[in-house]
C-alpha positions in Angstrom: 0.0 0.0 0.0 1.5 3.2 -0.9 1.8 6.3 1.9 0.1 9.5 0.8 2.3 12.6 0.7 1.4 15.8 2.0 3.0 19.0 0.9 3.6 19.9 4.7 4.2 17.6 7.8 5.4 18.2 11.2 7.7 15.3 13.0 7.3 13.7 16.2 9.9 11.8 18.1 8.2 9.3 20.6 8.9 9.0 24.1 8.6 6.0 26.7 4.8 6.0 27.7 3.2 8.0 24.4 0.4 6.1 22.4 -1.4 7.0 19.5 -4.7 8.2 21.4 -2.7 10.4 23.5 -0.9 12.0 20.7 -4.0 12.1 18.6 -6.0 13.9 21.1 -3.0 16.4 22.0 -2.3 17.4 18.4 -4.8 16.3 16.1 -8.1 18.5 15.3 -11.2 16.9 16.5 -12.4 15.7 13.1 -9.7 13.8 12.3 -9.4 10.2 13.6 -6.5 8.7 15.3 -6.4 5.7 12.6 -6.2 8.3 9.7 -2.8 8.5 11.9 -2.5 5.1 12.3 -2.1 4.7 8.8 -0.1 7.5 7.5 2.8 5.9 10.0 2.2 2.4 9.3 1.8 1.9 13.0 0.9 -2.0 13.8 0.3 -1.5 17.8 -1.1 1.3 18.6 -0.3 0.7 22.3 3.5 0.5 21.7 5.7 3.1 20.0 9.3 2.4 19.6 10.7 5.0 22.0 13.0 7.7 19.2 11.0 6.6 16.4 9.3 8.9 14.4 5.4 9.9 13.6 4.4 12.4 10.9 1.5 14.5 11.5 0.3 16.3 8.4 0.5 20.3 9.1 -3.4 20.4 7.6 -4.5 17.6 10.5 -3.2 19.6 13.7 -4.9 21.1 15.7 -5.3 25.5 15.5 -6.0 27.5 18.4 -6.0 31.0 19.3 -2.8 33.0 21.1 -2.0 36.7 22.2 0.5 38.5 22.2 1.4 40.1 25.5 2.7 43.4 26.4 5.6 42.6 28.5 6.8 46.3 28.7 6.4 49.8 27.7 7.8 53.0 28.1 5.6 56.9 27.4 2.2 56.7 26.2 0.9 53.7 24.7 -2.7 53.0 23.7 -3.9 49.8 22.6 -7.3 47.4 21.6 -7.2 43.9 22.4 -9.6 42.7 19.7 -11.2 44.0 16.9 -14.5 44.3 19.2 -12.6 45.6 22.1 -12.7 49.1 23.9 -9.7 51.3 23.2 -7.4 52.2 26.4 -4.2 53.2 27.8 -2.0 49.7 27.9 0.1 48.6 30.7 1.7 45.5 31.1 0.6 42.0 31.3 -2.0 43.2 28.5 -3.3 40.3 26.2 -3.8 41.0 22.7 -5.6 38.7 19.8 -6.8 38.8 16.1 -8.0 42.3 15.4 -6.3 44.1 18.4 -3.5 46.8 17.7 -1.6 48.6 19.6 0.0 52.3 18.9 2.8 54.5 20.7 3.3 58.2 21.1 5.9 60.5 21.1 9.0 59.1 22.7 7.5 56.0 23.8 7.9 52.3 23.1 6.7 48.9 23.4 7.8 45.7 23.9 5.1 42.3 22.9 5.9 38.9 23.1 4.6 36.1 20.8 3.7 32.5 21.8 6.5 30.9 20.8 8.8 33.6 23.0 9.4 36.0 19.4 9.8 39.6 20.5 8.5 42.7 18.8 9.8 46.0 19.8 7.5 49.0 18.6 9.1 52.0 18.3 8.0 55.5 18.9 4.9 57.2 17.3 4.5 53.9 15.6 1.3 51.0 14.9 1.1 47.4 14.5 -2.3 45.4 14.0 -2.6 41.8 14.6 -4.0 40.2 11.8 -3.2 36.2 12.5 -1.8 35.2 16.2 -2.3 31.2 16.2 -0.5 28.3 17.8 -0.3 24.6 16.0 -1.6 22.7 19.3 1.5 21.7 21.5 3.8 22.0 18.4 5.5 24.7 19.2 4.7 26.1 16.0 3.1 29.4 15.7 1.5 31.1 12.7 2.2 35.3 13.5 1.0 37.9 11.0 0.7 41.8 11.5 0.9 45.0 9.7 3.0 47.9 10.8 0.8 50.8 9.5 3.4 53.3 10.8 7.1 53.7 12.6 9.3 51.7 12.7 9.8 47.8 14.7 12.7 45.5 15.7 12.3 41.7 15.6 14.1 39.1 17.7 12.0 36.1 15.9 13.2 32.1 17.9 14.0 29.6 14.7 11.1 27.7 13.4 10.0 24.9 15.5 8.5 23.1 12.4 7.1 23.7 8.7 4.3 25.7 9.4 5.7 28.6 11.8 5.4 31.9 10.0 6.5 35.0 11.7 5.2 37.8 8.8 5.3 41.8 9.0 3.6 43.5 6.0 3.9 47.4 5.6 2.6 49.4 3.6 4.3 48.5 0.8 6.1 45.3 1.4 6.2 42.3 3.4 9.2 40.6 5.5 8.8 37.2 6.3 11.4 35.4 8.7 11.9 31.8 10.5 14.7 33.2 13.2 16.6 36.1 12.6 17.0 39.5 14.2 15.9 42.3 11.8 14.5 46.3 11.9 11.5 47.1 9.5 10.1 50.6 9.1 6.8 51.1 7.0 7.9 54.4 5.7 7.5 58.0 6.5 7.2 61.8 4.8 7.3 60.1 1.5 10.1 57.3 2.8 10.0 53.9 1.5 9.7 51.4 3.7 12.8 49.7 5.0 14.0 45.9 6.0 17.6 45.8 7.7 18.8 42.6 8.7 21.1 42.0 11.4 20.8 38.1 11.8 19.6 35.4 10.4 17.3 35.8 6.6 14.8 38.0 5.9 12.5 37.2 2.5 11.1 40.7 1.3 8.1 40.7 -0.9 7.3 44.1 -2.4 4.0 45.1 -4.3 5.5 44.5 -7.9 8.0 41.8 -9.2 10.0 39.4 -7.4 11.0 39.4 -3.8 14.9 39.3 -2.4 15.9 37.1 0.0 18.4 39.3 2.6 21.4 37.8 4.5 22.9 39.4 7.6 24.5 43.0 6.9 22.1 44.0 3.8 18.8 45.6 3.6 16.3 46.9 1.0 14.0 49.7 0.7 10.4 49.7 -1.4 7.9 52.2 -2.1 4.1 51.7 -2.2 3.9 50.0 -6.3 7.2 49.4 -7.0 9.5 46.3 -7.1 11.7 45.8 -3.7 15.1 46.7 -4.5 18.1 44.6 -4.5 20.5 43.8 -1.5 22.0 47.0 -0.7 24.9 46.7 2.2 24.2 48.4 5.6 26.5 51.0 7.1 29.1 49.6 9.5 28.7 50.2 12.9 30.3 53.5 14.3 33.2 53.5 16.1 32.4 54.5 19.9 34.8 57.3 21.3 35.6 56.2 25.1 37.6 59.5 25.8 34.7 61.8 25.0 32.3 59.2 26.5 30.9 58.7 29.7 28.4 55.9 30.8 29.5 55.3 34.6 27.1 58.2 36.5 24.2 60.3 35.3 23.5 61.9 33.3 25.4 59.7 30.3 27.4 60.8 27.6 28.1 59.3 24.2 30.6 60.3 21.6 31.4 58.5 18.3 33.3 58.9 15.2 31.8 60.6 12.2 30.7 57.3 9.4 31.4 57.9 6.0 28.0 58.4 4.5 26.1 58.5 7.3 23.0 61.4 7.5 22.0 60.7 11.0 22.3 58.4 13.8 20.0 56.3 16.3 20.7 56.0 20.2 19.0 53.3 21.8 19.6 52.1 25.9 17.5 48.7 26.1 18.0 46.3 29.1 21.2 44.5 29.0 19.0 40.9 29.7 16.4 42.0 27.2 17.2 43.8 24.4 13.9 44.4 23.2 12.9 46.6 26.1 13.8 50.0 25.4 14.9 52.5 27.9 15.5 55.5 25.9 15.6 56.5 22.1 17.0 59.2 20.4 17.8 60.2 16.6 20.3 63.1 16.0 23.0 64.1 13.5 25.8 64.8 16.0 28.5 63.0 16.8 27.5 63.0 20.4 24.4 62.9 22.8 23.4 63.5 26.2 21.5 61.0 28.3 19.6 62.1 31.3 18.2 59.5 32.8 18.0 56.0 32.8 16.9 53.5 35.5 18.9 51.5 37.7 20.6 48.0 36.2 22.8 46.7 33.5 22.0 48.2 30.1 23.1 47.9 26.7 23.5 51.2 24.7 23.2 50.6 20.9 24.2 53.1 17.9 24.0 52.9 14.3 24.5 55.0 11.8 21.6 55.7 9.3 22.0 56.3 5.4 20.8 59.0 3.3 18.2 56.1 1.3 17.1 55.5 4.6 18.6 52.2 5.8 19.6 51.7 9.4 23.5 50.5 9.4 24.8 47.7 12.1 25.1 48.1 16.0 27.8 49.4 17.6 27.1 47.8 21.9 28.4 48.4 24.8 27.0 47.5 28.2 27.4 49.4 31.5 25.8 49.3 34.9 24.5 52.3 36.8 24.3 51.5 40.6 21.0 51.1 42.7 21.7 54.1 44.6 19.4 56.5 45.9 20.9 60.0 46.0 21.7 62.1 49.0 19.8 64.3 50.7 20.7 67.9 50.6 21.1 70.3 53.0 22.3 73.6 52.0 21.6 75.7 49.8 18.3 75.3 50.5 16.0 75.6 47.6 15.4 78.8 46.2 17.8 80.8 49.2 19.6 83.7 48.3 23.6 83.1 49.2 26.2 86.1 50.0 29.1 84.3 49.9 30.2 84.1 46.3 32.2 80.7 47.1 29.3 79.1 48.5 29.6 75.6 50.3 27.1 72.9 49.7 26.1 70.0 52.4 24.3 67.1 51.8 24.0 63.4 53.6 25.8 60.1 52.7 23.5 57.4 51.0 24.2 54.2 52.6 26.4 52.0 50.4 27.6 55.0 48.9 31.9 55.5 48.3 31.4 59.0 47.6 29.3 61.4 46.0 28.8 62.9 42.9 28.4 67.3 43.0 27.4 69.0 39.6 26.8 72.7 39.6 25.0 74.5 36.3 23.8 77.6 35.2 20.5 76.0 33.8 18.2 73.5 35.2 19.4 70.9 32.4 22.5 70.9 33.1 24.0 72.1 29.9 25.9 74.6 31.3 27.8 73.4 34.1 30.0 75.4 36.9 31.4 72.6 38.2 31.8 68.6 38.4 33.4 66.8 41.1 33.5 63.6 43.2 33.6 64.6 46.8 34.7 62.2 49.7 32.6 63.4 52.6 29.5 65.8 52.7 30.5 69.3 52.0 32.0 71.3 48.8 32.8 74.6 48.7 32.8 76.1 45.1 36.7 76.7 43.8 36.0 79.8 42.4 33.9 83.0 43.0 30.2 82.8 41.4 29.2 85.9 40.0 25.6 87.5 41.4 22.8 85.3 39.6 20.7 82.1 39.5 22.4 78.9 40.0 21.3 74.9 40.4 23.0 72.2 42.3 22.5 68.3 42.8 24.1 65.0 43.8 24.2 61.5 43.4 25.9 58.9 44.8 28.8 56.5 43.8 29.7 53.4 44.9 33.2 51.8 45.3 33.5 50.7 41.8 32.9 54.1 40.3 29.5 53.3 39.4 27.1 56.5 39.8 23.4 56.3 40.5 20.6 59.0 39.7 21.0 62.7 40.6 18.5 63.6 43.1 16.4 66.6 42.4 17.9 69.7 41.0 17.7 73.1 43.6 18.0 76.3 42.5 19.9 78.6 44.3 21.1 82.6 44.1 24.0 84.5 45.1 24.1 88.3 45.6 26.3 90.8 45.9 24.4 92.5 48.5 26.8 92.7 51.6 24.7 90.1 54.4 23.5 92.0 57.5 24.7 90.2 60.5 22.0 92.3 62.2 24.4 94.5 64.1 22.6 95.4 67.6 23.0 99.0 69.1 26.3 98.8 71.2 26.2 98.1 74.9 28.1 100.7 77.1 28.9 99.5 81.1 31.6 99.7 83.1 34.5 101.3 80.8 33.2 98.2 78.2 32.1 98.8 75.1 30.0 95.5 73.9 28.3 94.8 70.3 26.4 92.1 69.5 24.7 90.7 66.6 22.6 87.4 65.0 23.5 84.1 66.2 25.6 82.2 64.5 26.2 79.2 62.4 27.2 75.6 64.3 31.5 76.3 63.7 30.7 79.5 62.2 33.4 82.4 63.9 33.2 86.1 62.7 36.2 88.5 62.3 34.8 91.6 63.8 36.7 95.6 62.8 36.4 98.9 64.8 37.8 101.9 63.1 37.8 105.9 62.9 37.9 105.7 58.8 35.2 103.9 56.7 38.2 102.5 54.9 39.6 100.3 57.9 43.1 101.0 56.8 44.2 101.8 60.7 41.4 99.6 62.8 41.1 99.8 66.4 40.1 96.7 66.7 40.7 93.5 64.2 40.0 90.4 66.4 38.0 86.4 65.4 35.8 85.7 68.1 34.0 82.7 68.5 30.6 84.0 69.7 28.8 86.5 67.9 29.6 89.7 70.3 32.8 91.6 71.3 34.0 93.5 74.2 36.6 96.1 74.3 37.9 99.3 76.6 35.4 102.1 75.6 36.9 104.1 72.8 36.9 108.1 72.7 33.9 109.6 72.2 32.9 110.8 68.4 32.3 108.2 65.3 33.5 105.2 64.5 33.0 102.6 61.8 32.3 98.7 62.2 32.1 95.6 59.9 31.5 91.8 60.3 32.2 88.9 58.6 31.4 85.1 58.8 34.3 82.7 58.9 33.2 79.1 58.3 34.4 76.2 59.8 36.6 75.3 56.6 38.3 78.4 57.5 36.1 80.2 54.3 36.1 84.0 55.2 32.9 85.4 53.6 32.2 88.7 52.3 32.1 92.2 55.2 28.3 93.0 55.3 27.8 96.1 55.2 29.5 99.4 57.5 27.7 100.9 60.1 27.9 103.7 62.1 28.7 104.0 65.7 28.5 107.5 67.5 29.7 107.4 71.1 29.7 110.3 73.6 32.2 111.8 75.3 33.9 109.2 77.8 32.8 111.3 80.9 28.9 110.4 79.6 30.0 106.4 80.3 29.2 106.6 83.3 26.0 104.4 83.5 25.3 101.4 81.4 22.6 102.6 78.4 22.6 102.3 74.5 24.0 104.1 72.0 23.9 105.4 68.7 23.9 103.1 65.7 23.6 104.0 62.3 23.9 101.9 58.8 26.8 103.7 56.3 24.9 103.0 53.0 
């Protein structure tokens, strides 16, 4: 008797304990009998399979069934519909999408679905995928995945096919890639762009609207407009060449620097999890050689930059993994946020994380940091600024580092503003008793001392008095009678001797009017 041939089958290798009812009922659909089986494989008892032998199952016998695709992460504004009859919401993860569902991103957002057979899709931003065919073939392992990408742009991690009838298919508006394993990018065109298929592993088969299709091998890709033929194997850029001196990926926020590729237009940024590359943690395009990053979680990442062609094409990856540290950033003391400062070499204080080696200082002109004063790792908890800041508006934050250099997130950035209005130290009226002559003035600081000057001329060149004192007053033996002229200054507890606030008057009778203890005369020398 001769054995029919069917144009697709899927193989089975038995195991101790299977038996055709068993298999029949896991894999076959419900209208086809186990002896149709039987007899395809010749099989004498059905009770006892050889163990390692082999059973065909035609791919038109098994069994179809429904699957979703699941939203395993996302990143910005994502909406999505699960089905074709299903209410249109915001998407968060752990959502379950079938046939007829879609799913859309916004402006700098992503997402990140996974397919039954563990294929990953991630959706770029300001892009849309519908789900036209999400099926499984039983417990086959093979899967039967269709979609369109109606707009953006998509990158596919697809697992080999588990079998003959696993399909893993993207069509866009004018073409369609259709893979069995690979890693690939696929836009669907934009602002009069053709559509674009750039293959990184594995083959990608591209079908365009008119003529025949081209089969694409690792390093190639091929562009096609809406009614035209797909175009032939064109090579992808190589990957840029990362520039570690002008780079810097150990502390927020990250810098990186490249070298210029020859024909390169543009280039694309992209930090995805180190453990999942399809989960995207920030995207960018620009057409500089270099690009800020401000903030990133957390974890081991994987940066990834490629250069992109003036016909559109993507070129290959340059990687490079580095790990920001899971530490939360100090708490800040002074400045405080929005205080006004009269030192022009202020000193900032802020607490020690715990785990933390040291800690991070940056100090801008501008909230984004663009601009920036100064950048320094700092052992302990307090910075004073190296130079003098000219009067104006000025921002400050931390983070913290841990013993392998590794920086986590800046805390929040407080603004800060330094005058060059002398301080008042809120100069009291002297205090006259006893042949003593006592000021006083505003508590001080915890360590804080003040250098304290007594003179007949406003220009101190010949002071009476020039003394540090620990506590915010001064005695001395009562001067002559007439005017004289004092200033006060703040010296901090790092030995930082702050600006004179401002001169003030003093106008002291005649020493024969001492005689009883009273106030005199104080007056502010504007």
């Amino acid at each position: 008797m001769s054995v029919p041939a069917y144009a697709q089958e899927w193989s089975y290798r038995v195991r101790p304990g299977d038996n055709l009812w068993d298999l029949s009922a896991r894999h076959l659909r419900p209208d086809v009998d186990w002896r149709r089986l039987q007899r395809l494989n010749r099989v004498d008892d059905p009770y006892r399979l050889p163990p390692g032998s082999l059973l065909r199952f035609p791919v038109s016998w098994l069994r179809i069934e429904p699957a979703k695709a699941t939203l395993v992460a996302l990143r910005g504004q994502v909406r999505a519909q699960v089905s074709a009859r299903g209410d249109v919401a915001a998407a968060s993860e752990g959502l379950r999408l079938g046939i007829g569902g879609w799913i859309e991103t916004g402006a700098g957002a992503s997402a990140t679905l996974e397919f039954a057979d563990g294929s990953r899709l991630l959706l770029m931003a300001n892009s849309r995928i519908v789900f036209d065919r999400l099926s499984t073939y039983g417990r086959t392992g093979m899967v039967d995945t269709r979609m369109r990408l109606q707009r953006g742009r998509a990158t596919n991690r697809v697992i080999p096919a588990r079998g003959p009838a696993s399909r893993y298919i993207i069509e866009t508006p004018s073409a369609t890639s259709s893979v069995r394993g690979t890693h690939f990018r696929v836009s669907a065109g934009e602002n009069e762009e053709p559509a674009a298929t750039e293959v990184l592993e594995g083959k990608v088969q591209v079908d365009g609207s008119q003529g025949a299709g081209v089969l694409l091998r690792p390093g190639y890709g091929s562009i096609a407009r809406a009614g035209a033929a797909t175009s032939a194997p064109v090579p992808l850029l190589p990957a840029p060449t990362l520039d570690a001196a002008r780079s810097r990926l150990d502390a927020l926020p990250l810098t990186l620097a490249w070298a210029r590729t020859d024909g390169a237009v543009a280039y694309r940024v992209e930090v995805v999890r180190d453990d999942a590359p399809e989960v995207q943690l920030f995207e960018a395009r620009t057409q500089d050689t270099q690009l800020r990053i401000p903030a990133l979680p957390a974890g081991r990442h994987r940066v990834l930059l490629h250069a992109i062609a003036g016909n559109g094409l993507g070129g290959s990856d340059a990687q490079h993994v580095f790990e920001l540290a899971a530490l939360p950033p100090p708490l800040t003391i002074r400045p405080l946020d929005g205080e006004t400062l009269y030192a022009p070499r202020p000193r900032f204080e802020w607490t020690l994380s715990p785990g933390a080696a040291d800690t991070l200082l940056q100090l801008a002109d501008d909230p984004g940091f663009e601009r920036l004063r100064a950048e320094t790792a700092v052992s302990g908890t307090r910075y004073r600024a190296a130079q003098d800041l000219p009067p104006g508006r000025y921002y400050w934050r931390v983070a913290a580092r841990d013993a392998a250099g590794r920086g986590g997130a800046y805390g929040d950035a407080l603004p800060f503003d330094v005058s060059d209005a002398p301080p008042d130290p809120g100069l009291q009226p002297p205090q006259a008793e006893q042949g003593q002559l006592t000021l006083r003035w505003k508590d001080a600081a915890p360590g804080q001392r003040f250098q304290v000057q007594i003179a007949r001329k406003r220009d101190f060149a010949q002071p009476l008095l020039d003394r540090e004192v620990d506590t915010p007053q001064v005695s001395l033996d009562r001067p002559g009678g007439g005017r004289w002229y004092v200033r006060v200054r703040p010296i901090e507890d790092d030995g930082y001797a702050g600006p004179y606030g401002p001169v003030q008057e003093i106008r002291l009778p005649c020493r024969v009017c001492y005689a009883g203890a009273g106030a005199l005369v104080l007056l502010l020398v504007l």
